[in-house]
C-alpha positions in Angstrom: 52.3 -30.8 -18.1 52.1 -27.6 -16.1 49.1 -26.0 -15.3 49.4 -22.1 -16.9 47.8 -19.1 -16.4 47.9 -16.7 -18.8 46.7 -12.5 -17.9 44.8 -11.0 -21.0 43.9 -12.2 -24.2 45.7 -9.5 -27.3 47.8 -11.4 -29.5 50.4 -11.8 -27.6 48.8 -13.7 -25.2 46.5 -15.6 -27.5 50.1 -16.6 -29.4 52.1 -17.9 -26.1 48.4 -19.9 -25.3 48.5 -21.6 -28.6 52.5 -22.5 -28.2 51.9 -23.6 -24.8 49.1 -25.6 -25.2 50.7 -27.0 -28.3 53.6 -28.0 -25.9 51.0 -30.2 -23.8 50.9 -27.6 -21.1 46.9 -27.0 -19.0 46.4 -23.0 -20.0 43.4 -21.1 -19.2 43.3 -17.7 -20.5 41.3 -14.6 -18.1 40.4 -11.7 -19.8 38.7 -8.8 -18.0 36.7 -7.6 -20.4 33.6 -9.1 -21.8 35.3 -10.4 -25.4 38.7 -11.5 -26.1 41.1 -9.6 -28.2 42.4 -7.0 -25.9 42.8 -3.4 -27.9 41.9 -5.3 -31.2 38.2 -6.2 -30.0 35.6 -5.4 -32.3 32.3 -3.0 -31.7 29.2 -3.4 -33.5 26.2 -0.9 -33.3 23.5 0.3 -35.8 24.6 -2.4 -38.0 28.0 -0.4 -38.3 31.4 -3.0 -37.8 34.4 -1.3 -36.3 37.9 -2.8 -35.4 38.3 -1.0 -32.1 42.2 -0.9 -32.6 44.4 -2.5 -35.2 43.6 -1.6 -39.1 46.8 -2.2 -40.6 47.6 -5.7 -41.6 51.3 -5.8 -42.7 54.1 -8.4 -43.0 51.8 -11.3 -43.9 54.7 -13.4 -43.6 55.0 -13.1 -39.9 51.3 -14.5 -40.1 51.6 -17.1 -42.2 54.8 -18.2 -39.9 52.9 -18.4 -36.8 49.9 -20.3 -38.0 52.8 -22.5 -40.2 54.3 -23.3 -36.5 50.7 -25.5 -35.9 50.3 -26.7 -39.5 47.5 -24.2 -40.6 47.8 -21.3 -42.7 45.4 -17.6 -42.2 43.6 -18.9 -45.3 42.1 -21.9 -43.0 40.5 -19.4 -40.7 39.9 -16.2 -42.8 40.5 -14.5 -46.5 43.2 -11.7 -47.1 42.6 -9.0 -49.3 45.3 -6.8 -50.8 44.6 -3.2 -50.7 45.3 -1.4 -54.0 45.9 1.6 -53.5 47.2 0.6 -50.3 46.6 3.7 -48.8 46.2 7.3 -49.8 48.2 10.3 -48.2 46.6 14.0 -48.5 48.4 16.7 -48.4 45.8 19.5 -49.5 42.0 20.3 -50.8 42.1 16.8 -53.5 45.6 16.7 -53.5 46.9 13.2 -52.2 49.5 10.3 -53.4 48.2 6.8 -53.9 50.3 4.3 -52.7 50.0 1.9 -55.4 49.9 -2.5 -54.1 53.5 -2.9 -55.8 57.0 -1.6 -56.2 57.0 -0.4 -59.9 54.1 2.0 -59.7 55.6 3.4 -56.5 58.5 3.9 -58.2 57.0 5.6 -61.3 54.9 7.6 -58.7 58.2 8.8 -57.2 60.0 9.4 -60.4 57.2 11.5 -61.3 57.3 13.7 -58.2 60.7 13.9 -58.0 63.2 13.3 -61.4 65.4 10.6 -60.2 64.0 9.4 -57.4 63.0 6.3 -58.4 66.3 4.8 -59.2 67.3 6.2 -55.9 64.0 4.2 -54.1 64.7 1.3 -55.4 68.3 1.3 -54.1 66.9 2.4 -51.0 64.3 -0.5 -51.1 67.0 -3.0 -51.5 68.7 -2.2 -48.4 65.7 -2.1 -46.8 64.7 -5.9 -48.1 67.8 -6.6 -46.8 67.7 -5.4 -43.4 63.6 -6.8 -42.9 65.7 -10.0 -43.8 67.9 -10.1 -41.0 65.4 -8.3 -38.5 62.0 -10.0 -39.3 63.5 -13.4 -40.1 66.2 -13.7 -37.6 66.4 -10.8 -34.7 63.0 -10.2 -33.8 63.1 -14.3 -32.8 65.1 -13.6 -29.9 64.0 -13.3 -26.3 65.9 -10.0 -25.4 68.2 -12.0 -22.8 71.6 -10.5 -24.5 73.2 -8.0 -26.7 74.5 -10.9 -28.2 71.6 -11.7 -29.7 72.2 -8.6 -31.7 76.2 -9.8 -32.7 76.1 -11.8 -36.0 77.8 -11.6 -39.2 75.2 -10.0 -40.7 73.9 -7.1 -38.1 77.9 -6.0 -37.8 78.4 -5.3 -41.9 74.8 -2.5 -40.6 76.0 -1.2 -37.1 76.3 2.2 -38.6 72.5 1.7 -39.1 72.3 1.2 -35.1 73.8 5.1 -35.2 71.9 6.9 -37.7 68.3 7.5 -38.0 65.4 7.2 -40.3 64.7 11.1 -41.3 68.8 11.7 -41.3 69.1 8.6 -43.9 65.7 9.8 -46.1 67.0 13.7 -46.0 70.5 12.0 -47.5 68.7 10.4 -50.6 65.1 12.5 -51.4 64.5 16.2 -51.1 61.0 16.3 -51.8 59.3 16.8 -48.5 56.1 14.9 -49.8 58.0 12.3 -50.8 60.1 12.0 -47.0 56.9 12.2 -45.4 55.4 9.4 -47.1 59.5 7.3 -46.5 59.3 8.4 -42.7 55.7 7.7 -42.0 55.9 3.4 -41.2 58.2 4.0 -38.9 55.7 5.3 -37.0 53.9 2.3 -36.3 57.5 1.6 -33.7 55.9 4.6 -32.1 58.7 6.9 -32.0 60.3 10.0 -34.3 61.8 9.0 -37.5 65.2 11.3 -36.0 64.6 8.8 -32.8 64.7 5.6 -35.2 67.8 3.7 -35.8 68.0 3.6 -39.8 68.0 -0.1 -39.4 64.5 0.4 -39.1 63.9 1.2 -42.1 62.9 -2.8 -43.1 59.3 -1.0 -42.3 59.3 0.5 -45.9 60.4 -2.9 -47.1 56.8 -4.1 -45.1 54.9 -0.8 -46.7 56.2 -0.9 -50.3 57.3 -4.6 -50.7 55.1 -6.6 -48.7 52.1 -4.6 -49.5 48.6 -3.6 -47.2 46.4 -6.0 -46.9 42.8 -6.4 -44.9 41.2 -9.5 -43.6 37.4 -9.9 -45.4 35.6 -9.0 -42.4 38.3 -6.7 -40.5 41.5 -7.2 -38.0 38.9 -9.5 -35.8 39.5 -11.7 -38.1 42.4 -12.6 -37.0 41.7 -12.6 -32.8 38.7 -15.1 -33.7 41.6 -17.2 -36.1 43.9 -17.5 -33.4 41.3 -18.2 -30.4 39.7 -20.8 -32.5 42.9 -22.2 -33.1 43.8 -22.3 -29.3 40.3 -23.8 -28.5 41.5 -26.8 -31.1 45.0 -26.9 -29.0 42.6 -26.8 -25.5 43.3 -23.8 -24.3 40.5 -22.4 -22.2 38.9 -18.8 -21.8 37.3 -16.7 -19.0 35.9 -13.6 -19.2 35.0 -10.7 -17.1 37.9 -12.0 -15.2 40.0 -8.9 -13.9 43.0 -10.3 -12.4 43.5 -8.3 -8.1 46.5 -9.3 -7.5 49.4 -11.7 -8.1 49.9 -13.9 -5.1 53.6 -14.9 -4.5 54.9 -17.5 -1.9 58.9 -18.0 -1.8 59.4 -15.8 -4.7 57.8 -17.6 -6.7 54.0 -16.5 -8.5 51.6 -19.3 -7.3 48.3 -17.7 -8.1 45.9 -14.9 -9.3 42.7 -13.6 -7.5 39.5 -12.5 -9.0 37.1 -11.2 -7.2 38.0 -12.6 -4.2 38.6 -16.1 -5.8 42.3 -17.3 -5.4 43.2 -19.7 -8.6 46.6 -21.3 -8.0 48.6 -22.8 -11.4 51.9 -23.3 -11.8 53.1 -20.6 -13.8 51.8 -16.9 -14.4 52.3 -15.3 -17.9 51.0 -11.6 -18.4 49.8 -10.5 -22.0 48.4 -7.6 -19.9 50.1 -4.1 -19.4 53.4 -4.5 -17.9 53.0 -1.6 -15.5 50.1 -2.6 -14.3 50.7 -6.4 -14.1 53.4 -5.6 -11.6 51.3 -3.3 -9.4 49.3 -6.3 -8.4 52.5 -7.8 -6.3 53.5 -6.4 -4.0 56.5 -3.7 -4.1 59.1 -5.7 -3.2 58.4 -8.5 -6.2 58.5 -5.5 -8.6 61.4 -5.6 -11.2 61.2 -1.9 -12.5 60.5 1.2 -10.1 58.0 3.9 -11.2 61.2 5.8 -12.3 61.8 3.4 -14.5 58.6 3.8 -16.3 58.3 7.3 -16.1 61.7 7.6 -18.2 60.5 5.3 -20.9 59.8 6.9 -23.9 56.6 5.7 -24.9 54.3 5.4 -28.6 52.0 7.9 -28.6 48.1 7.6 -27.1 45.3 8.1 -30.0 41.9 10.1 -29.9 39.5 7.5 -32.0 36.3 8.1 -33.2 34.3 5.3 -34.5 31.6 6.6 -37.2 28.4 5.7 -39.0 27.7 7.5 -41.9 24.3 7.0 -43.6 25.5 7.3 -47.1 28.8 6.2 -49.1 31.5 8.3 -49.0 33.5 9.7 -51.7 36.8 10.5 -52.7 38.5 8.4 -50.2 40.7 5.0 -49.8 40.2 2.3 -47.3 43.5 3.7 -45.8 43.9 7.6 -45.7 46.7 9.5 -43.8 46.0 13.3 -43.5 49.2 15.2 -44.0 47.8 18.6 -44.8 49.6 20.3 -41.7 53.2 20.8 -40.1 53.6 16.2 -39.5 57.4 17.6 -37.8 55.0 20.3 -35.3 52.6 17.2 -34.6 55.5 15.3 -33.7 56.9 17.5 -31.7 53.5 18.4 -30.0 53.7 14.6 -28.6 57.6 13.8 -27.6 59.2 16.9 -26.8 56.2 19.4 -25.4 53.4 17.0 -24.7 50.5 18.8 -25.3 47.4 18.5 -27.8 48.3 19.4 -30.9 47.6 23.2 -32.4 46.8 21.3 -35.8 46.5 18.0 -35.6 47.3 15.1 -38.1 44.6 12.2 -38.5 44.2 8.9 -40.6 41.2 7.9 -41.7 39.7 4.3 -42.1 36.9 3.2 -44.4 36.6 -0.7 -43.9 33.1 -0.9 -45.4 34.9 0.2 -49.1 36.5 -3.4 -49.1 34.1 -5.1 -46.5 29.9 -4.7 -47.0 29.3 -6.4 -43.9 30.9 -3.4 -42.3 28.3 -0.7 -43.0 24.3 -1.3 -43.9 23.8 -1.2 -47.5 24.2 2.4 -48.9 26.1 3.4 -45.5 29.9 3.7 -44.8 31.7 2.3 -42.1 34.7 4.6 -40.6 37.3 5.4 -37.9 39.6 8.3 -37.5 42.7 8.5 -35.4 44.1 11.6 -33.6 47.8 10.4 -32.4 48.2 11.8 -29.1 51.0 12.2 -26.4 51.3 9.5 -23.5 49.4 10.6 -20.3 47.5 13.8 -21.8 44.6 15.3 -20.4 41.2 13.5 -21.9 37.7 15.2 -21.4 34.6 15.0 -23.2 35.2 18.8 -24.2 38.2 18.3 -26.1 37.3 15.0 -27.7 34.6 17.3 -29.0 36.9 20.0 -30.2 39.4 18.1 -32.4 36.4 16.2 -33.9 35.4 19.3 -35.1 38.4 19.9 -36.3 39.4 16.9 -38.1 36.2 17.1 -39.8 36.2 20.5 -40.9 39.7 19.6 -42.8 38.0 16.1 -44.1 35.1 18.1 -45.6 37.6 20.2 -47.0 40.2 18.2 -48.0 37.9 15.7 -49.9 35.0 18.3 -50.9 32.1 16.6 -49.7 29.7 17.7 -46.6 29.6 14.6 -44.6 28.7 15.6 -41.1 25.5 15.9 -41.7 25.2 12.3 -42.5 26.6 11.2 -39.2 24.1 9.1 -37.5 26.5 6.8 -35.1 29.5 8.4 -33.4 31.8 7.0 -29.9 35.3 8.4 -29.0 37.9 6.4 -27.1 41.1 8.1 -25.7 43.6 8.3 -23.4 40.9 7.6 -20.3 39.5 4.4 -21.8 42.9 3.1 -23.1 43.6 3.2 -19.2 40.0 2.0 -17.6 39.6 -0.8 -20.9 43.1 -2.3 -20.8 45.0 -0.5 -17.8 47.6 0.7 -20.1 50.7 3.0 -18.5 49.5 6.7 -19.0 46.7 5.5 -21.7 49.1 4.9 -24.2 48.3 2.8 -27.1 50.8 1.3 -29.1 53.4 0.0 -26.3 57.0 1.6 -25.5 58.6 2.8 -28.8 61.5 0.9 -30.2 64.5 4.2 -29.9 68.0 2.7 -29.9 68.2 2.5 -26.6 64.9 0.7 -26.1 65.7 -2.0 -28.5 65.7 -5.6 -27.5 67.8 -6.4 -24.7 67.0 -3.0 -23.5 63.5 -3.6 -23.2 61.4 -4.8 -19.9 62.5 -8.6 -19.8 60.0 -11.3 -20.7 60.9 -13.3 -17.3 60.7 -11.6 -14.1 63.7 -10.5 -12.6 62.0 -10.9 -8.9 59.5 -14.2 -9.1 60.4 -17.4 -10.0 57.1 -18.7 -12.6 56.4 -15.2 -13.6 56.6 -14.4 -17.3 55.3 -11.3 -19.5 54.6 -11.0 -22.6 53.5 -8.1 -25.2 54.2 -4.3 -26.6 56.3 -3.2 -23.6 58.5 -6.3 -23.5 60.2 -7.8 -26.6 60.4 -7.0 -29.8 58.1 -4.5 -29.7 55.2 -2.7 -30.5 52.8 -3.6 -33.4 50.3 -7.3 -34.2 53.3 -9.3 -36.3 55.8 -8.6 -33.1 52.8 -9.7 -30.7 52.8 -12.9 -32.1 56.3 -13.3 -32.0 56.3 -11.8 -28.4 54.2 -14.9 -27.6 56.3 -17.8 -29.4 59.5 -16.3 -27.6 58.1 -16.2 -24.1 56.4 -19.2 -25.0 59.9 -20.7 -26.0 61.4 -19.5 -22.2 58.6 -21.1 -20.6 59.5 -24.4 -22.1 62.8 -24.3 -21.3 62.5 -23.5 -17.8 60.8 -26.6 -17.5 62.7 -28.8 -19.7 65.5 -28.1 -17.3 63.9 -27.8 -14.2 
């Protein structure tokens, strides 16, 4: 038994504690906020229930395989609810496409749009079922140590996939540009442009349109209080208000963390924390990548969020709604080639209080909406204010209802507090985006390069951004840890 200590407590982090302590290992988990969950913590206020980060609970499998690994299943902690529609996407004053909760009503929704389109989805969902088969069921469980990994006989009948991208591959088979909109827009959750995304990539339609959008009863908290309780049964331990100073190393080797002043040796340090900043607490010379290095990373985009109490139910909306009204390739462009706030800016929309009552007080409505932004962007209180009214204006508009109003709770979080609540490189908030060339082996490694007993885990290192790869982040590392010591 080793004695672990593991830096923040996201997903990643709470999955490598569970794995580790399942292993037999001593792991105490310090968080520096005040609640665990990292960027998926919850706020309450005025009765009003808000995730503060995730909404979107996709590939339930990857779930149900983690919690399978300790003999549970989600249902033993909390109850899934299948969204249907899954989402709605508006592209003008109560114009919008439901995304129905299965395959043959997309299709007819398609075919309706566009004559012959859905025989062409459906061919196009087949390869996309088969590439989620190879990626999410055999790829993504690697730890990023070789391009090897990526060399079976499977991934080399797709390589052209590795060469093409999303939008090229979409362009090829659908010309309505509702339609490619709606195809392109999952990748987005990999936090780059669909022309930046190897077509491989495309097992995220597979997870939209075959796997379905679901919401846990109560909200994506559900799951951090699943998987904490779960590592409390497995005797993992948890300190908060702990913000890690520094990372002290002896012999190249991590042999303890300091908080406030208090030096806590173990004998292993594993960070579920920002990558950037878990190396600025050693010292330069124990640093594996330079600030170059980060500064040439293309990273997922940063998000304006306001969470919202309304004091009457809202109409004409989904649980899910993406706001496609303006030019999505200008809003696009506005964060990865000119970074700048955008002239017009897209916006999604969450309403967890139309599937969960406990999120809202009776006759109220619950909601969140999401501004992505570029990486590093200027954040004052002026401008939050500015594309509030702006994104509200268009909702009003777009759904013909005067809302505002009826506003009595509002809190914005941006770029600043993505960097002050969870130190995270230039405020972004999804990780570093999964291009080709920042695809598995290519990523940040999950063992230090420099320290002996130093491990990371999370959205900059492997497989990516996104909750179903945190959890697998957290089983891989977890998986390097053990055999480090099985050999040592």
């Amino acid at each position: 038994m080793k004695k672990i200590t593991i830096i923040g407590s996201g997903f990643s982090a709470l999955s490598a504690s569970c794995y580790l302590a399942q292993s037999g290992h001593d792991v105490t988990v310090f968080e520096k906020n005040e609640t665990i969950g990292g960027r998926a913590r919850q706020l309450k206020a005025q009765g009003f229930t808000f995730d503060m980060g995730p909404s979107w609970y996709w590939m339930p499998d990857i779930f149900e395989r983690f919690f399978a690994d300790f003999g549970k299943k989600p249902s033993d902690y909390y109850e899934l609810i299948k969204l249907s529609p899954a989402y709605r996407v508006y592209f003008g004053v109560e114009d919008f496409i439901a995304i129905a909760d299965n395959l043959d009503e997309i299709v007819n929704t398609f075919e309706s749009i566009e004559k012959g389109s859905g025989k062409v989805l459906r061919e196009f969902m087949a390869e996309a079922q088969s590439n989620y088969d190879i990626a999410i069921k055999d790829l993504v469980y690697r730890p990023g140590v070789s391009p090897l990994e990526l060399v079976t006989t499977k991934t080399a009948l797709k390589v052209g996939q590795f060469f093409s991208n999303i939008s090229r591959d979409v362009r090829k088979k659908f010309s309505n540009p509702r339609l490619i909109q709606i195809l392109e827009f999952p990748v987005l959750f990999l936090g780059a442009k669909p022309s930046d995304t190897p077509s491989f990539y495309s097992f995220m339609n597979f997870a939209d349109f075959g796997l379905g959008t679901w919401h846990p009863k109560t909200g994506m908290f559900d799951v951090v209080r699943a998987m904490e309780s779960l590592a409390r049964e497995l005797g993992v331990k948890f300190v908060t208000n702990a913000a890690i100073e520094k990372i002290v190393v002896e012999n190249k080797t991590a042999k303890a963390i300091v908080i406030n002043g208090q030096t806590i040796t173990s004998d292993l340090v594993l960070s579920g924390a920002d990558y950037h900043h878990t190396e600025t607490l050693l010292d330069s010379e124990h640093r594996a990548y330079s600030e170059a290095y980060w500064d040439s990373r293309v990273f997922a985009p940063s998000s304006l969020l306001f969470y919202v109490g309304f004091d009457k139910k809202i109409e004409n909306i989904s649980h899910h709604a993406l706001f496609f009204d303006v030019d999505f390739y200008q809003h696009a462009k506005d964060i990865y080639d000119a970074p700048q706030w955008p002239k017009e800016p897209l916006f999604y929309a969450n309403f967890p209080s139309l599937t969960d009552p406990t999120a809202a007080p009776e006759g109220m409505e619950s909601a969140f909406f999401l501004v992505p932004l570029a990486p590093g962007i200027e954040d004052t209180e002026a401008l939050r204010e500015q594309y509030f009214d702006v994104i509200m204006t268009r909702f009003e508009q777009l759904t013909k209802q005067d809302v505002r109003k009826n506003i009595i709770f509002k809190q914005s979080f941006c770029k600043n507090d993505f960097v002050s609540e969870y130190n995270s490189y230039k405020g972004n908030a999804y990780g570093m985006a999964n291009t080709l060339l920042q695809t598995a082996f290519l990523r940040p490694k999950l063992k230090s390069k420099k320290v002996k007993n130093l491990f990371f885990t999370g959205q900059l290192t492997v497989p990516g951004p996104g909750v179903p790869p945190a959890l697998i982040s957290g089983k891989l590392v977890s998986e390097l840890i053990n055999n480090q010591f099985s050999l040592a």
